[in-house]
PDB file as gemmi writes it, atoms N, CA and C in Angstrom:
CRYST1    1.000    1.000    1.000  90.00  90.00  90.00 P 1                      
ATOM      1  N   UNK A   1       9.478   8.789   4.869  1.00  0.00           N  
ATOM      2  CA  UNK A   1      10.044   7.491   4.629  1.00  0.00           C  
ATOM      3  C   UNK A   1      11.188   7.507   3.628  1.00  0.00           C  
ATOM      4  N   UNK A   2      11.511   8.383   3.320  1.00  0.00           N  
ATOM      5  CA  UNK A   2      12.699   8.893   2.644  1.00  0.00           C  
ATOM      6  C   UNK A   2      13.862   7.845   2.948  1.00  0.00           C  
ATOM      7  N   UNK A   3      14.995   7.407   2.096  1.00  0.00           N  
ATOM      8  CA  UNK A   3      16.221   6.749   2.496  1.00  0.00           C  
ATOM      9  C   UNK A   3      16.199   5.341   2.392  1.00  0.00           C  
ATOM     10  N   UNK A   4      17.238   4.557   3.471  1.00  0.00           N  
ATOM     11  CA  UNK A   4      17.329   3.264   3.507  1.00  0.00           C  
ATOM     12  C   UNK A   4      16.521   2.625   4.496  1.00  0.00           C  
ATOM     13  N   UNK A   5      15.450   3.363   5.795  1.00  0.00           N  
ATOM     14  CA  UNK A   5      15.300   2.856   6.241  1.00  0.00           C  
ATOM     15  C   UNK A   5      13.972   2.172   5.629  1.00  0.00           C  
ATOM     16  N   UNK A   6      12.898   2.811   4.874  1.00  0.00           N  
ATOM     17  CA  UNK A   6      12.000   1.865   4.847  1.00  0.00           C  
ATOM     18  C   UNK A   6      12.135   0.359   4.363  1.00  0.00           C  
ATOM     19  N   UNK A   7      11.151  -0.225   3.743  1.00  0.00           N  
ATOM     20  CA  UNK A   7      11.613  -1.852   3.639  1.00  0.00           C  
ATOM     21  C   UNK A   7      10.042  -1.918   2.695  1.00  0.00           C  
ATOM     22  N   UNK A   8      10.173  -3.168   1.709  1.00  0.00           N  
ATOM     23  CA  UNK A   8       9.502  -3.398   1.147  1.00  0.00           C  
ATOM     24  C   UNK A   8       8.524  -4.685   1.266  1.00  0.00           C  
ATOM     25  N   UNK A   9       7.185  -4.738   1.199  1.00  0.00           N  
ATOM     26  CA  UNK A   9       6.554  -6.232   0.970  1.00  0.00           C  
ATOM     27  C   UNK A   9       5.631  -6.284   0.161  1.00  0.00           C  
ATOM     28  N   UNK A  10       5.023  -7.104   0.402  1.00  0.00           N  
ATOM     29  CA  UNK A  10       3.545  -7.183  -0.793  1.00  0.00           C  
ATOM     30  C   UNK A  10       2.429  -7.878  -0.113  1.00  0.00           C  
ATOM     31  N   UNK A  11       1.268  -7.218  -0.722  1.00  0.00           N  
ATOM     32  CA  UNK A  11       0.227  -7.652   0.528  1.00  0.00           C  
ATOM     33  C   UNK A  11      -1.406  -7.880  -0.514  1.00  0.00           C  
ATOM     34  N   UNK A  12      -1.933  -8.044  -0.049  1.00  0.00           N  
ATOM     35  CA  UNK A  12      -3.502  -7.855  -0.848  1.00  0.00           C  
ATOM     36  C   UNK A  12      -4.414  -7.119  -0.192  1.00  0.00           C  
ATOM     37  N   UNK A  13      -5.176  -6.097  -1.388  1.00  0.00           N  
ATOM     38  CA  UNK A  13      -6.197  -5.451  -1.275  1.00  0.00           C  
ATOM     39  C   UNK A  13      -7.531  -6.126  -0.691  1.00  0.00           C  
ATOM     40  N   UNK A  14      -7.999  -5.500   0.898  1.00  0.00           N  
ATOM     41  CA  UNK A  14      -9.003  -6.052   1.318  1.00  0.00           C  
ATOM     42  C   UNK A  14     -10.679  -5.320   1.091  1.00  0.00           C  
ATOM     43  N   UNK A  15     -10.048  -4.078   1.365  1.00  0.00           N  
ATOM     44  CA  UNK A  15     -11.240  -3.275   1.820  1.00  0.00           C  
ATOM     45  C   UNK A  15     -10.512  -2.221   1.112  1.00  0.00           C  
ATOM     46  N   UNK A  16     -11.314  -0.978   0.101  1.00  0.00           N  
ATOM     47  CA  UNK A  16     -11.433   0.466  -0.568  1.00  0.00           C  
ATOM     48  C   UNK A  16     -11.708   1.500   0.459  1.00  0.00           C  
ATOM     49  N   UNK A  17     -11.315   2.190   0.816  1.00  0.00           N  
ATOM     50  CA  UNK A  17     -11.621   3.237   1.855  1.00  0.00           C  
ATOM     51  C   UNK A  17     -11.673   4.740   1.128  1.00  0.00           C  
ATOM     52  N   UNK A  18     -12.462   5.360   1.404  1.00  0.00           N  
ATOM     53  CA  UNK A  18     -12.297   6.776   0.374  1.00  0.00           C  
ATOM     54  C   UNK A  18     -11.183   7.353   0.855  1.00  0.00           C  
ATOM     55  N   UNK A  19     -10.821   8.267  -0.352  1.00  0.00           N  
ATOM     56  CA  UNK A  19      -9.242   9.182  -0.249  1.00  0.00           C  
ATOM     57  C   UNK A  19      -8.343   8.662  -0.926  1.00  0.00           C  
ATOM     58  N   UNK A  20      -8.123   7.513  -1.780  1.00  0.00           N  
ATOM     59  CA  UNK A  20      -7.097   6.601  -2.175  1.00  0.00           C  
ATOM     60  C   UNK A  20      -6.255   5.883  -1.049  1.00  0.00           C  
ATOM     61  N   UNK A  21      -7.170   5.566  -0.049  1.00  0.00           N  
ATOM     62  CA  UNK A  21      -6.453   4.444   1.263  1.00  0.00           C  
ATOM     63  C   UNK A  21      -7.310   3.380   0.676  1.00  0.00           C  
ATOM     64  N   UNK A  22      -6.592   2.074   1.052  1.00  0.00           N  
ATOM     65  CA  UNK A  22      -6.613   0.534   1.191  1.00  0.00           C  
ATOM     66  C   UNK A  22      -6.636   0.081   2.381  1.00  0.00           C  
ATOM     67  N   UNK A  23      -7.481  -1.117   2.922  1.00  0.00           N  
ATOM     68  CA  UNK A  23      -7.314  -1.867   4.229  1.00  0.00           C  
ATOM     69  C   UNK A  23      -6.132  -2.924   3.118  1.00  0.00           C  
ATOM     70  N   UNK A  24      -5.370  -3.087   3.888  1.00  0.00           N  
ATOM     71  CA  UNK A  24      -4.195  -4.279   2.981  1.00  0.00           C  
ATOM     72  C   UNK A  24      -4.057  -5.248   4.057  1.00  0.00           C  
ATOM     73  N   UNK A  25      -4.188  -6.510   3.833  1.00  0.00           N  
ATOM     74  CA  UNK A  25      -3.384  -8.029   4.812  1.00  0.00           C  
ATOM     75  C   UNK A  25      -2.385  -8.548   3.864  1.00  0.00           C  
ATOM     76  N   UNK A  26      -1.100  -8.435   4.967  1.00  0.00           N  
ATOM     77  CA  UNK A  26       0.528  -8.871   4.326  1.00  0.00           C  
ATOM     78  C   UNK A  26       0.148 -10.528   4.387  1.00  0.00           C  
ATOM     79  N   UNK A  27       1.061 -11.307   4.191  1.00  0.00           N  
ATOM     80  CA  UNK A  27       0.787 -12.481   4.215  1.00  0.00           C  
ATOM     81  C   UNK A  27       1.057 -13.102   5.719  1.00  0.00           C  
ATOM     82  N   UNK A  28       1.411 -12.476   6.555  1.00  0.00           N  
ATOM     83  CA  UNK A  28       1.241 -12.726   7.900  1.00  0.00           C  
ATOM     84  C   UNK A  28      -0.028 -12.659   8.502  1.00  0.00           C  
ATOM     85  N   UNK A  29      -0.974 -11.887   8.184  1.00  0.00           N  
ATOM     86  CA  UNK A  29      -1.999 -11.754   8.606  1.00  0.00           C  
ATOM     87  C   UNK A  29      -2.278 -10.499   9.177  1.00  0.00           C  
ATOM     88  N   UNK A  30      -1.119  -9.486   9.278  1.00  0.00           N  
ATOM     89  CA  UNK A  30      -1.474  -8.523   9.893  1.00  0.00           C  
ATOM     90  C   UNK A  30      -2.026  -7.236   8.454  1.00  0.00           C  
ATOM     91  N   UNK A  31      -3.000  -6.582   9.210  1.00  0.00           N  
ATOM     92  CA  UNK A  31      -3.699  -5.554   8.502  1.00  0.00           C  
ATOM     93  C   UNK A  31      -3.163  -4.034   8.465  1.00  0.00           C  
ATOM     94  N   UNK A  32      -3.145  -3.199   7.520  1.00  0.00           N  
ATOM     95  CA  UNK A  32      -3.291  -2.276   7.808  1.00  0.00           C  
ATOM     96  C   UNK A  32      -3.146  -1.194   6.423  1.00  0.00           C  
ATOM     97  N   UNK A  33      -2.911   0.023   7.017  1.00  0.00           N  
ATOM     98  CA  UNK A  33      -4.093   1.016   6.168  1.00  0.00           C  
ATOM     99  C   UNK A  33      -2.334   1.535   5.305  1.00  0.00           C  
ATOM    100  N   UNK A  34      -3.198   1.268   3.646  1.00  0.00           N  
ATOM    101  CA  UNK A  34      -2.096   1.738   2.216  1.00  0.00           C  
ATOM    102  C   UNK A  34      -2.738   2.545   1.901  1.00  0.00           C  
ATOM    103  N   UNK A  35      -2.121   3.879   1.622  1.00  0.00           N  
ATOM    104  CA  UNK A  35      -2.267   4.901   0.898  1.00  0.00           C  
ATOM    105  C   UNK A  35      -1.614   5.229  -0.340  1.00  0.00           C  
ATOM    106  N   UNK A  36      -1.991   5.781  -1.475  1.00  0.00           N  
ATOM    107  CA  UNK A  36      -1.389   6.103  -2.925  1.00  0.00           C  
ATOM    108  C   UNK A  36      -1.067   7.893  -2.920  1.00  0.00           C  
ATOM    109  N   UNK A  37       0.145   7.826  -3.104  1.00  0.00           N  
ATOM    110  CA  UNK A  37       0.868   9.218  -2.999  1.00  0.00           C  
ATOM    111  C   UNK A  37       1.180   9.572  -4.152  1.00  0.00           C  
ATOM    112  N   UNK A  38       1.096  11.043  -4.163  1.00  0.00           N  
ATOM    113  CA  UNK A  38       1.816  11.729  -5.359  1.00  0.00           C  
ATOM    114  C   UNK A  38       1.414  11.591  -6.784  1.00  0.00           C  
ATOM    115  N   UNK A  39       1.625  11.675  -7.788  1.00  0.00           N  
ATOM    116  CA  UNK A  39       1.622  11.137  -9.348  1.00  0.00           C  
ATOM    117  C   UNK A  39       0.633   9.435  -9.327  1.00  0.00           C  
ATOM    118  N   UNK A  40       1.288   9.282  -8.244  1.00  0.00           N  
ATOM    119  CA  UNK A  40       0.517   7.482  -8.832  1.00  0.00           C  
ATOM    120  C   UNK A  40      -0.897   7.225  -8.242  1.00  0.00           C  
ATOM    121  N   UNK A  41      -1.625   8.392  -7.706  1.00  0.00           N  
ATOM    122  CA  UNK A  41      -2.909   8.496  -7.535  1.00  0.00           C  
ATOM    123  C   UNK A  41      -3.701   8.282  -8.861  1.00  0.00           C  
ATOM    124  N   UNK A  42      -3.309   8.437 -10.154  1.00  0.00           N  
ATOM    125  CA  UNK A  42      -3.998   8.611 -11.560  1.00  0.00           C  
ATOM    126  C   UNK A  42      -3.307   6.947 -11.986  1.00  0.00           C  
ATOM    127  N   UNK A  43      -2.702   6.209 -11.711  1.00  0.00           N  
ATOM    128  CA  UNK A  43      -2.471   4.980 -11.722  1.00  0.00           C  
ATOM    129  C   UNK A  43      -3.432   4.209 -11.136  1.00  0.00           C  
ATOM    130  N   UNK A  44      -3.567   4.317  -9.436  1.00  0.00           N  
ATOM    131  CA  UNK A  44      -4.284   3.460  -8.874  1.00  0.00           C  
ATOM    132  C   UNK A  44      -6.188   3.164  -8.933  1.00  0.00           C  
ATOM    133  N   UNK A  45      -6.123   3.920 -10.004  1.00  0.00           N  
ATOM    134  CA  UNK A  45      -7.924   3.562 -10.323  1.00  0.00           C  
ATOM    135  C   UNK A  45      -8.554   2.068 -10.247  1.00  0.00           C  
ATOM    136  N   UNK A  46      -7.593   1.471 -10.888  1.00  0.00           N  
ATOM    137  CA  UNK A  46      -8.015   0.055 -11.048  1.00  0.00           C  
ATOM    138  C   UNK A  46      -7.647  -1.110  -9.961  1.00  0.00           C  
ATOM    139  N   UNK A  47      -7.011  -0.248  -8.407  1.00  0.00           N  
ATOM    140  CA  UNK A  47      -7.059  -1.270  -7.377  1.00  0.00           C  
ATOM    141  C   UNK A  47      -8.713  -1.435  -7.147  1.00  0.00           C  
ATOM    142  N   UNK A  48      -8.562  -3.058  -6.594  1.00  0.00           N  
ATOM    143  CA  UNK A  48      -9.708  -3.081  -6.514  1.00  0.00           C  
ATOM    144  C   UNK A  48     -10.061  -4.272  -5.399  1.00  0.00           C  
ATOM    145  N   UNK A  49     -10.561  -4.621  -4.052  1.00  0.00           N  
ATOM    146  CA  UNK A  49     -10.520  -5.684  -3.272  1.00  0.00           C  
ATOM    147  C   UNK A  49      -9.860  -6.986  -4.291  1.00  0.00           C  
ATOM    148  N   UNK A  50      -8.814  -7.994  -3.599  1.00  0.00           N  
ATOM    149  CA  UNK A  50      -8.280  -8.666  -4.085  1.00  0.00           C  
ATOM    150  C   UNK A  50      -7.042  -8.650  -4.920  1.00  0.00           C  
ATOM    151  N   UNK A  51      -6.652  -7.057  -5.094  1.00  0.00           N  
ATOM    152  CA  UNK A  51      -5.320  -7.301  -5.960  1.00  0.00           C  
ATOM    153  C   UNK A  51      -4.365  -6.715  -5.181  1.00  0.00           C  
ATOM    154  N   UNK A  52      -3.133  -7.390  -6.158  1.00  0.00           N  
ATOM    155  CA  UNK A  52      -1.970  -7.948  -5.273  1.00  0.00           C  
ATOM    156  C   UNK A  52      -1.088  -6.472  -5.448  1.00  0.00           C  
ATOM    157  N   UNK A  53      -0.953  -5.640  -3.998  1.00  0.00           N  
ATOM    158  CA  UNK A  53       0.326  -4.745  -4.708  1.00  0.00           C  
ATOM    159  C   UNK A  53       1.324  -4.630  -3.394  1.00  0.00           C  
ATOM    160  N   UNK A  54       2.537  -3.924  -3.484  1.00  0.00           N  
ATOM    161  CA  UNK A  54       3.262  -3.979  -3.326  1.00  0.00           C  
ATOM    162  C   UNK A  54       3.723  -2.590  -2.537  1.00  0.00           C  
ATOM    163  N   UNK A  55       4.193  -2.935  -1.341  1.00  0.00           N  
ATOM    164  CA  UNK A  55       3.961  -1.665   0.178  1.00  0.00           C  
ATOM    165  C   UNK A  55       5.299  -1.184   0.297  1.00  0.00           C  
ATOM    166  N   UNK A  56       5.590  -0.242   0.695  1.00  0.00           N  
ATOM    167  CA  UNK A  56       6.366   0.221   1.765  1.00  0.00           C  
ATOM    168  C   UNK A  56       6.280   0.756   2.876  1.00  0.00           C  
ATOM    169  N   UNK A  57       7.090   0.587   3.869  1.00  0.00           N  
ATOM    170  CA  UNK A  57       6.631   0.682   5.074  1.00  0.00           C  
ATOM    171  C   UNK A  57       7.513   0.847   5.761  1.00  0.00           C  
ATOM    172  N   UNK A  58       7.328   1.870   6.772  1.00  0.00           N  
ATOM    173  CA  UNK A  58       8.512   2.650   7.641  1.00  0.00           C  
ATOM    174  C   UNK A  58       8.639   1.747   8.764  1.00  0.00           C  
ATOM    175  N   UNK A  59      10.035   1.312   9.230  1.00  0.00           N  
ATOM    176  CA  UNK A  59       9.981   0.464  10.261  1.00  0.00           C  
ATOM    177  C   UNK A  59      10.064   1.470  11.575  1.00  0.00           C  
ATOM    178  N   UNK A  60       9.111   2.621  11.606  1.00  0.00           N  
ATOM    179  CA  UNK A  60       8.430   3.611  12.774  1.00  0.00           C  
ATOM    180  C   UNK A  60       7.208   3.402  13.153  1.00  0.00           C  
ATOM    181  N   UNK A  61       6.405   3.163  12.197  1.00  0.00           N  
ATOM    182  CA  UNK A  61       5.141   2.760  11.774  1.00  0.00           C  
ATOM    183  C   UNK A  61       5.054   2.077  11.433  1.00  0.00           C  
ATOM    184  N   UNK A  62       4.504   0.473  11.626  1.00  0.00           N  
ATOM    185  CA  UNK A  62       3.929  -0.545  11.036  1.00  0.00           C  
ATOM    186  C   UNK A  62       2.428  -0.581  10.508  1.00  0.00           C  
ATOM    187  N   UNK A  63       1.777   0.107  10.960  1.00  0.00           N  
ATOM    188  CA  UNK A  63       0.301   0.539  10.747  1.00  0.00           C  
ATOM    189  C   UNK A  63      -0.025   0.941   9.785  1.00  0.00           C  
ATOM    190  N   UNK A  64       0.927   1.194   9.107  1.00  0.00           N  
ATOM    191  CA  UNK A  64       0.378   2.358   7.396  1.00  0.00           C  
ATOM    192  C   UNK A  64       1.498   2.296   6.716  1.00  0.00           C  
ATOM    193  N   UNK A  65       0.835   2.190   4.968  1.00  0.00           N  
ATOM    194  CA  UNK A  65       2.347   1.826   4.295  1.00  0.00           C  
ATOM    195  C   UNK A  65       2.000   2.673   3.014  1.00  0.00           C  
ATOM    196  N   UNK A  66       2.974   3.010   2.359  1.00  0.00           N  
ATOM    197  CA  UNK A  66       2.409   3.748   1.286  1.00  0.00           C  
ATOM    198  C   UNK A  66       2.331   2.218   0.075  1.00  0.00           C  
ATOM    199  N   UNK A  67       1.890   2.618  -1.160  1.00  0.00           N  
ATOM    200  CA  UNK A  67       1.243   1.412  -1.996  1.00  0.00           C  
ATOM    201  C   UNK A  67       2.139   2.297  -3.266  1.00  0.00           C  
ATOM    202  N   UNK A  68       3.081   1.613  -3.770  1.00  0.00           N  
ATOM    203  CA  UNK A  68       3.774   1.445  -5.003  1.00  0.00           C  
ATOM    204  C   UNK A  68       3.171   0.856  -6.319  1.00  0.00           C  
ATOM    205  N   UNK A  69       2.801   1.909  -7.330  1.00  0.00           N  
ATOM    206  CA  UNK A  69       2.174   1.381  -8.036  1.00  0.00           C  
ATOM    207  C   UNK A  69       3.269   1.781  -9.354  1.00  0.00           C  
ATOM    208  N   UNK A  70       2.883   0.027 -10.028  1.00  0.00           N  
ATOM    209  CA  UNK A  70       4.134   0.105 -11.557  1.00  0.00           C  
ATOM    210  C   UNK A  70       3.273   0.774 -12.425  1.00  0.00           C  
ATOM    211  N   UNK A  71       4.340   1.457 -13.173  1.00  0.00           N  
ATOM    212  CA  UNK A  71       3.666   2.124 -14.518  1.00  0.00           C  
ATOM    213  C   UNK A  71       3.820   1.490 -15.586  1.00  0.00           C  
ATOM    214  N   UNK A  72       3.233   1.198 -16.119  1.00  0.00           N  
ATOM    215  CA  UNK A  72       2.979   0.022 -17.194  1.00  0.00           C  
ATOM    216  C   UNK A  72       2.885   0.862 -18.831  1.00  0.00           C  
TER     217      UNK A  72                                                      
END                                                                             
């Protein structure tokens, strides 16, 4: 997902799935599966059903988005 093509939204945490995947619903209603990559795996401890984060998503794949997490 490298470059200009991906695109950004924000969605909420539904469902915890082991591995550091998320079930996520955008505000459209559609679902699907966020994963935490790289370095920000030691960030995302504290997702938790209900919180609000923030996707990217390859317009190849709509089905799976990676999950951007701020460092605070």
């Amino acid at each position: 997902m490298p470059g200009t093509d991906a695109f950004k939204t924000e969605g909420v945490v539904v469902e915890a799935l082991p591995n550091n995947t998320y079930r996520v619903e955008l505000a459209n209603g559609h679902r699907l599966l966020g994963y935490v990559a790289g370095k920000a795996k030691a960030l995302s401890a504290g997702l938790r059903p209900g919180a609000r984060v923030k996707l990217e998503l390859s317009p190849y794949d709509l089905s799976q988005g990676r999950i951007l997490v701020d460092r605070q």
